[in-house]
C-alpha positions, 0 to 999 in steps of 0.5 A: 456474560457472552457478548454476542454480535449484530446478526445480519439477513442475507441481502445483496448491498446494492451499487450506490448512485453516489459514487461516479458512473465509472465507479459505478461500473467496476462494482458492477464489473467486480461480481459474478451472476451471484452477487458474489466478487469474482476474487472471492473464489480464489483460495489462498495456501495454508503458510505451509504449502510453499509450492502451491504459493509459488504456483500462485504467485506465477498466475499472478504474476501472469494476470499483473503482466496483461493488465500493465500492458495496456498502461504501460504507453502511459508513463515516460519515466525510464528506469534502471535497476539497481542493487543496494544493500540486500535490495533490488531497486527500480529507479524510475526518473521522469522526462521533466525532473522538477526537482533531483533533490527529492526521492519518493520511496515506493513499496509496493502491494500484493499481500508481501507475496505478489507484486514484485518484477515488472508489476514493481517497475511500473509502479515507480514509473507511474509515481516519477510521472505523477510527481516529477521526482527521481522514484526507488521502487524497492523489489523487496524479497518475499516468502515463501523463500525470504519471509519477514524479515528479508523485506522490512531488512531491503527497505530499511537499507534503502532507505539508509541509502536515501537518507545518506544521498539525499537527507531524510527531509527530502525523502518520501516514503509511501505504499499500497496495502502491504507497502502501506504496512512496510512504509510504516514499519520501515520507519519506525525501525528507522527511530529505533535504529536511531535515523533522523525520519523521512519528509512524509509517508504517504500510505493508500489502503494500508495493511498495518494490523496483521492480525486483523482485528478491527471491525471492517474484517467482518463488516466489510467481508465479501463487500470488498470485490477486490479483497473479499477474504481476510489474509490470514495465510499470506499474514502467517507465510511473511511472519514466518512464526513471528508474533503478528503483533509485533510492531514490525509486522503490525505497525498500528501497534507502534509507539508513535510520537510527535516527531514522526513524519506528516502522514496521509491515509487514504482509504474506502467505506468498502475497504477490508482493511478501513478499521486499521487507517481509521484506527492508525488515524486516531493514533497519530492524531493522539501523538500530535502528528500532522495526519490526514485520513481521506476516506472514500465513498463505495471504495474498495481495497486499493481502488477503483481503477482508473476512476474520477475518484482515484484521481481525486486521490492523486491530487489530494497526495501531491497537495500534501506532499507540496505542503509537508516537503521542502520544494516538492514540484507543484504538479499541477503546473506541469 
């Protein structure tokens, strides 16, 4: 029997009133005359075509750099950069350590391809501010030159070093979309290589199921203006030939247990990638660990930008972090 899907008219899915009105005007902002997201008309390369990666990768990098220009007078943290192990590290201090104890690691997105350099430098600067903790943002390798595993290889060596230096109960662990998939992965690899766990995991629109197989691909497909088009061709440059189930390349299929760290997951009713943190969800909660899933109304992938919605976000990640690690300053008092 051939089990056929819900076919849908076409229709324009209206800007809801429910969210806030500056939310309300990046839904807006994100489409063209047509109703369609703007994002939508960029083609990515076929995993093959290593030049046309690299070209894009430099407009990206070019579009990353104007947009953290008008932010960058916001945040205080001063950074070095650092080598450890087979891994570039942007370690962020904020202006008021609350507590030298704690590191948060950072991973950042960009479908493993893009988000490195100084897009990766301010990430962990915004982090050290919002938290009052010394921050490693992990300027991880990527394809076309360095595919899986060069990436998982720099976080799981710094994270060795974190846990030599500080102890895994004062390490966070925490990532945006493809960082979310190394976040995951890292320390799962980390109970595989027998290290104790981090303190927690914090984990925003994250790209745990590579082989994108969850209902929100196609349900949420063109509705997400940040991320209208499934990844695919990025999914198979990383892996590089790889089975893209593979735990490490596909962390929802991991074997999780009760001693996995407190974990949240945040996502949005328009995110691409809402089945995976519903389902990673559903799979933590099953494995008895402390989970929260916070899923936000209208919210694409990674956001609105700047809106009451993701400071709500933020707020909801540092109360987690005071409750699940060990003198975590309380931000609210700074």
């Amino acid at each position: 029997m051939q089990l056929n899907g819900v076919r849908l008219d076409e229709r324009v899915v209206p800007v809801p009133t429910s969210i806030s009105h500056s939310a309300q005007l990046k839904l807006h902002g994100a489409v063209g005359g047509d109703s369609v997201p703007h994002s939508a008309s960029y083609a990515m390369p076929g995993p093959e075509d290593h030049h046309a990666w690299r070209r894009l990768r430099a407009a990206t990098d070019a579009h990353y750099a104007s947009r953290l220009k008008a932010t960058r007078s916001e945040v205080t943290a001063q950074t070095t950069t650092e080598q450890i192990g087979t891994a570039t590290v942007h370690v962020a201090s904020p202006a008021d350590l609350r507590n030298s104890e704690i590191v948060y690691i950072d991973l950042h997105g960009g479908a493993f391809v893009f988000g490195g350099g100084d897009a990766c430098r301010d990430s962990a600067r915004g982090v050290a501010d919002l938290h009052g903790v010394r921050c490693y943002g992990i300027d991880y390798r990527m394809p076309p030159d360095h595919p899986f595993p060069a990436a998982l290889d720099d976080c799981l060596s710094v994270y060795r070093y974190a846990v030599q230096k500080y102890g895994a109960d004062h390490v966070i662990i925490g990532g945006r979309s493809a960082g979310g998939n190394l976040a995951l992965a890292t320390v799962l690899r980390a109970h595989d290589e027998g290290l104790a766990l981090p303190a927690c995991l914090i984990l925003l629109s994250p790209e745990v199921d590579l082989t994108e197989s969850g209902d929100s691909f196609s349900a949420n497909r063109t509705l997400d203006v940040n991320l209208p088009n499934p990844l695919m061709s990025a999914n198979r440059l990383y892996a590089n030939g790889a089975d893209l189930a593979h735990p490490y390349l596909s962390p929802l299929f991991g074997t999780f247990t009760t001693a996995f760290p407190p974990t949240f997951i945040q996502s949005g009713t328009r995110d691409l990638f809402l089945s995976s943190a519903v389902r990673l969800h559903r799979k933590l909660r099953k494995a008895a660990v402390v989970t929260e899933l916070h899923v936000f109304e209208a919210m694409p992938h990674g956001g609105f930008g700047g809106t009451e919605e993701d400071g709500e976000i933020a707020e909801e990640v540092a109360r987690f972090l005071r409750a699940n690690v060990r003198g975590m300053p309380d931000r609210s008092a700074r």
